[in-house]
C-alpha positions in Angstrom: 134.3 113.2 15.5 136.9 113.0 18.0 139.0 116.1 16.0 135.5 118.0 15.7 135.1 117.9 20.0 138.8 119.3 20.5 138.3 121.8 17.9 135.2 123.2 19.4 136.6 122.8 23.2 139.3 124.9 22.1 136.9 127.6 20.7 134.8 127.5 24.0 137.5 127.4 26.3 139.0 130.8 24.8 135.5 132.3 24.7 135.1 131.0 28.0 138.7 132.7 29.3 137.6 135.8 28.2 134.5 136.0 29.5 136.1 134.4 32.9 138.2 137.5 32.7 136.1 140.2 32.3 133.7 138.9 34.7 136.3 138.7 37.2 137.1 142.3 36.3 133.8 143.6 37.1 133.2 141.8 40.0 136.4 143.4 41.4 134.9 147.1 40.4 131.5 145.8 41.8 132.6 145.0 45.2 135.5 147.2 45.3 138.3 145.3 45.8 141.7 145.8 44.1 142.2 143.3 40.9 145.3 141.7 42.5 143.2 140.1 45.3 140.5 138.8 42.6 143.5 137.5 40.3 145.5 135.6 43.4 142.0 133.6 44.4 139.1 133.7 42.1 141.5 134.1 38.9 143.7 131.9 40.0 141.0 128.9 40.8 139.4 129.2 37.6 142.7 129.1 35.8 143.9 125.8 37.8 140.7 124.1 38.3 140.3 122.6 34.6 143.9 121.1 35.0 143.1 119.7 38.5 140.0 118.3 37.1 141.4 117.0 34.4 144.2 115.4 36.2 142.2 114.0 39.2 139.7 112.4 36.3 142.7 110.5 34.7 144.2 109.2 37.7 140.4 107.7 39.0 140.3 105.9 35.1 143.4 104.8 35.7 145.5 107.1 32.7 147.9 108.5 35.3 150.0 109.4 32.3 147.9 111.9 31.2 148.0 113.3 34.6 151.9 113.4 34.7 151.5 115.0 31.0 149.5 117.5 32.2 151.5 118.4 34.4 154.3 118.5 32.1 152.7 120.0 29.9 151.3 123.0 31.6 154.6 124.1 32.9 156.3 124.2 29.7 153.8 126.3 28.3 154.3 128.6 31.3 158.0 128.5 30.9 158.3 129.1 26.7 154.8 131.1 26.6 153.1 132.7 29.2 155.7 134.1 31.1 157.8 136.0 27.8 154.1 137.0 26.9 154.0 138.7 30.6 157.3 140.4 30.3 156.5 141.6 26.9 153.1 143.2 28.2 155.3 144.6 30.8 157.2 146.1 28.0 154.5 147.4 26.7 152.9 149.3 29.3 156.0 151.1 30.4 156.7 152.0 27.0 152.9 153.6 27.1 153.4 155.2 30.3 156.8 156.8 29.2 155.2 158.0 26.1 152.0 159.8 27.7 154.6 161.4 30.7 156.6 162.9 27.9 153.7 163.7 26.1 152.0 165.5 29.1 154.7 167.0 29.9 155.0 165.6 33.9 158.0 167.4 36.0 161.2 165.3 34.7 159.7 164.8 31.6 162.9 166.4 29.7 165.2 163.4 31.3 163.2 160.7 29.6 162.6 163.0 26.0 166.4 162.6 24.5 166.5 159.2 23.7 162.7 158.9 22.5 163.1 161.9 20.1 162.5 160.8 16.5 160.5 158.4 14.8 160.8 155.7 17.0 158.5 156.9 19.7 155.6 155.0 18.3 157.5 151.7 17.2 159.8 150.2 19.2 162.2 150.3 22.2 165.1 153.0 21.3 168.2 150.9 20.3 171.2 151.4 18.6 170.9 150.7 15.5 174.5 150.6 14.8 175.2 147.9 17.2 174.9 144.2 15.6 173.2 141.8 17.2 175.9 139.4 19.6 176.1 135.9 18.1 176.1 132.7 20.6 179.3 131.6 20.4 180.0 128.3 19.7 181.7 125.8 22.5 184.8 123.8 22.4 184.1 120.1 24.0 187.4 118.6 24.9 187.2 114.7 24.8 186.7 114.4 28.7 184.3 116.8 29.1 181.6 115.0 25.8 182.0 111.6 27.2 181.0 112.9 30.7 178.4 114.5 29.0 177.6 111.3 27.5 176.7 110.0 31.0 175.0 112.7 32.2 173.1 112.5 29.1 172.5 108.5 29.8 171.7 109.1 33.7 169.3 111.8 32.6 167.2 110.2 30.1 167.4 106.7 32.2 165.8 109.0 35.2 163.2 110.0 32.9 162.1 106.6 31.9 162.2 105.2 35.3 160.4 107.9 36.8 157.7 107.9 33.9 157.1 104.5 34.3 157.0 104.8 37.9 153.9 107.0 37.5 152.0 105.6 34.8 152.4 101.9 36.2 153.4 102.2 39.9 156.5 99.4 39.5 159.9 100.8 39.6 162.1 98.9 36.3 165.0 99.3 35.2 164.7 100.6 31.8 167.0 99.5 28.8 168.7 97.0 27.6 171.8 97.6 29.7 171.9 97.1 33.4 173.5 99.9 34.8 171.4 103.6 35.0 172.2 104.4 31.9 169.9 104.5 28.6 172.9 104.8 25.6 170.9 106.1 23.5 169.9 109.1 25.6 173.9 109.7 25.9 174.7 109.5 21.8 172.3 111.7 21.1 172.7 114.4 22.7 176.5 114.3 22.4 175.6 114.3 18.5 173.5 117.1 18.3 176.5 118.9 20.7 178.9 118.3 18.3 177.2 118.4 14.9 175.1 121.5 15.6 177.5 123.4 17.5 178.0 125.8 14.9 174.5 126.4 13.8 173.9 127.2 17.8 172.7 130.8 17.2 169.6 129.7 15.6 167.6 127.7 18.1 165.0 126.6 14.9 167.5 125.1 12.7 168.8 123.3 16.3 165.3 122.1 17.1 164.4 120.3 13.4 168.0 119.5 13.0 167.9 117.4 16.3 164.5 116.0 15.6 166.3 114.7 12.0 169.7 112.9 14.2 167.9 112.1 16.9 165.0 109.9 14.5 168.1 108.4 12.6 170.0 107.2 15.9 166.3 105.7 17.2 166.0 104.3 13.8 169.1 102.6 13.6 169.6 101.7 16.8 166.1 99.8 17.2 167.1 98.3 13.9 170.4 97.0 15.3 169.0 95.5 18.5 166.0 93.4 16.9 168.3 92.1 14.3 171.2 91.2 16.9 168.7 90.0 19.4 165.3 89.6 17.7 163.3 91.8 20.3 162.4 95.2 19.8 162.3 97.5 22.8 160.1 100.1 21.8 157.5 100.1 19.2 155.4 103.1 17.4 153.6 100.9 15.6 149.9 102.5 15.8 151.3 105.9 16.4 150.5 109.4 13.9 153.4 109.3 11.6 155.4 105.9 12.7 158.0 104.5 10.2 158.0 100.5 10.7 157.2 101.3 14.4 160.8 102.9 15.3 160.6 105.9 15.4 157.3 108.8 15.3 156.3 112.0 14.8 155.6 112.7 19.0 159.1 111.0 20.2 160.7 112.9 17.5 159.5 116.2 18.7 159.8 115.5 22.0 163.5 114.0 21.9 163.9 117.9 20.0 162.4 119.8 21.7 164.8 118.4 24.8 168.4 118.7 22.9 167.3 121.9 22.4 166.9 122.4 26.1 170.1 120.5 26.6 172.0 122.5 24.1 170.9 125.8 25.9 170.2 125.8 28.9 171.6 122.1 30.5 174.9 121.6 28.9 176.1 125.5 29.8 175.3 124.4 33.4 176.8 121.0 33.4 180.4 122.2 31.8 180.1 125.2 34.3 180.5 122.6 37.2 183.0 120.2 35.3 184.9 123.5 35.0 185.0 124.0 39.1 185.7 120.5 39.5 189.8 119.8 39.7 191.0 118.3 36.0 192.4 115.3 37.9 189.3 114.8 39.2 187.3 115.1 35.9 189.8 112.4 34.6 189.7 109.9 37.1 185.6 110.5 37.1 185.4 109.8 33.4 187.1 106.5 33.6 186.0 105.3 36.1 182.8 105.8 34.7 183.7 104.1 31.2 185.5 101.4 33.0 181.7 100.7 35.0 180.0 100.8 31.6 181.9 99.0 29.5 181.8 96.0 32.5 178.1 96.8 31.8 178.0 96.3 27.7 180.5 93.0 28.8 177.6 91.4 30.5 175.1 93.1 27.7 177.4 90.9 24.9 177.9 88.2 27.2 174.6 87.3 29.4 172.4 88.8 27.0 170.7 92.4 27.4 168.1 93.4 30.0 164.3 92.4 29.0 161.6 91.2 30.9 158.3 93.1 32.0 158.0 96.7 31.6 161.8 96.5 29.3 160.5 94.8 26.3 157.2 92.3 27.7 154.6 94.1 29.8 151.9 91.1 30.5 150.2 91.9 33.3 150.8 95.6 33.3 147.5 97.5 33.8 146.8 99.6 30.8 147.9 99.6 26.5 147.9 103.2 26.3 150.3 103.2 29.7 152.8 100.7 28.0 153.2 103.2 24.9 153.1 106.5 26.6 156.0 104.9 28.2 158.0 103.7 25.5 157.3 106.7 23.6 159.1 108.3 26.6 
């Protein structure tokens, strides 16, 4: 039943956008006034009140991470959606307008008419079609540069966690099973998928499922490892859409891809851009004493025992179930 009510809230709340739309288009004609002032306020209220709503209704019940994934969630789909859809449409109407001013034949007509002679005029952009489409080359890591990416990698996804779990219970813990901001895991992954995929890097969708596949078998494994060495498990899917023994599931998987696809592209590019400013001396003396920190950190992890406790690997007296695996799913 649940399945049945999201289906049909999806079909309403397209009918409902268009209808939204169109309205708002005639009210505009209706009481004169240009369309950019109707889309900047009543456009834009109707298109961010169901997210407000829906955020300030899951904060009152108490499911703040549904709030913080709506938020999320929303802006990704701005970023990889709506806003290549915009520039596309943007695409489009100039390539409309230069057709009819060529058509009509509008003073300076004959200095857009050369390169749109031919068959191409109703298909596509003009291009040449001799040139070959530029690969993404691939990157050469030297040693100091992928074990400083291995922290920032660690420091990155140990922000995440923290800040997640800020939200959804309002205690600050320090996430892991080390003691130092760092989650290891976080770090090995994404120095994997670096290495092991940097030669498939001009296709983004053999990345994405490639990294989903390393980055399940380093969860797997590692979650495996640490309830065998130390008998507590600190995550668990069990209950989750497509778990395996409660390691690893289908939503980490595609989220942990979907974010070395990000790191491959867009966050590694900028991180070895400022390692590459930074003085080589520098760099070096950074990176150990970096290592020298975390290896005092995996001394007390093999010594003292890891990190556990409330919100690590117990969460009695934390407010909400769902809230606990949200954020170990994160």
């Amino acid at each position: 039943m649940t399945y049945i009510l999201l289906i049909i809230g999806f079909i309403f709340l397209i009918k409902g956008a268009d209808y939204f739309v169109d309205g708002s288009s005639n009210l505009a004609k209706y009481l004169k006034v240009p369309t950019l002032i109707i889309g900047l306020t009543v456009v834009a209220f109707g298109t961010s009140a169901p997210e407000a709503v829906v955020s300030i209704i899951a904060s009152s019940n108490g499911s703040n991470e549904i709030a913080v994934s709506n938020i999320i969630g929303s802006n990704i789909f701005n970023l990889l959606v709506t806003n290549p859809y915009k520039e596309c449409s943007y695409a489009e109407l100039y390539m409309n307008i230069r057709k009819n001013y060529i058509t009509s034949k509008m003073l300076g007509y004959e200095c857009l008419k050369e390169d749109l002679d031919g068959p191409q005029l109703d298909e596509e952009y003009p291009y040449d079609t001799k040139r070959e489409k530029k690969k993404i080359e691939k990157i050469k890591y030297n040693i100091w540069e992928l074990i400083l990416l291995f922290f920032a990698f660690a420091f990155i996804g140990y922000l995440w966690e923290v800040i997640l779990h800020l939200f959804s219970d309002g205690v600050f813990v320090n996430r892991g099973s080390l003691y130092g901001p760092w989650l290891p895991i976080y770090g090995c992954g994404g120095v994997l998928t670096l290495v092991l995929l940097n030669k498939y890097r001009d296709n983004p969708t053999l990345v994405f499922f490639a990294s989903v596949i390393l980055c399940g078998i380093v969860e797997y494994f590692s979650s495996l490892f640490m309830e065998l060495a130390f008998n507590t498990r600190w995550w668990d899917y069990t209950g989750y859409f497509f778990n395996i023994n409660g390691r690893v599931c289908l939503e980490g998987l595609l989220f942990f891809g979907f974010g070395c696809t990000v790191s491959i592209y867009v966050v590694t590019p900028l991180l070895l851009e400022l390692f590459h400013r930074l003085d080589k001396h520098y760099v070096k003396f950074l990176t150990i004493m970096l290592s020298i920190l975390f290896l005092t950190d995996f001394v007390f992890y093999l010594t003292i025992g890891p990190n556990k406790g409330n919100g690590i690997t117990s969460y009695d007296g934390y407010t909400d179930t769902i809230n606990v695996k949200f954020d170990k799913l994160l």
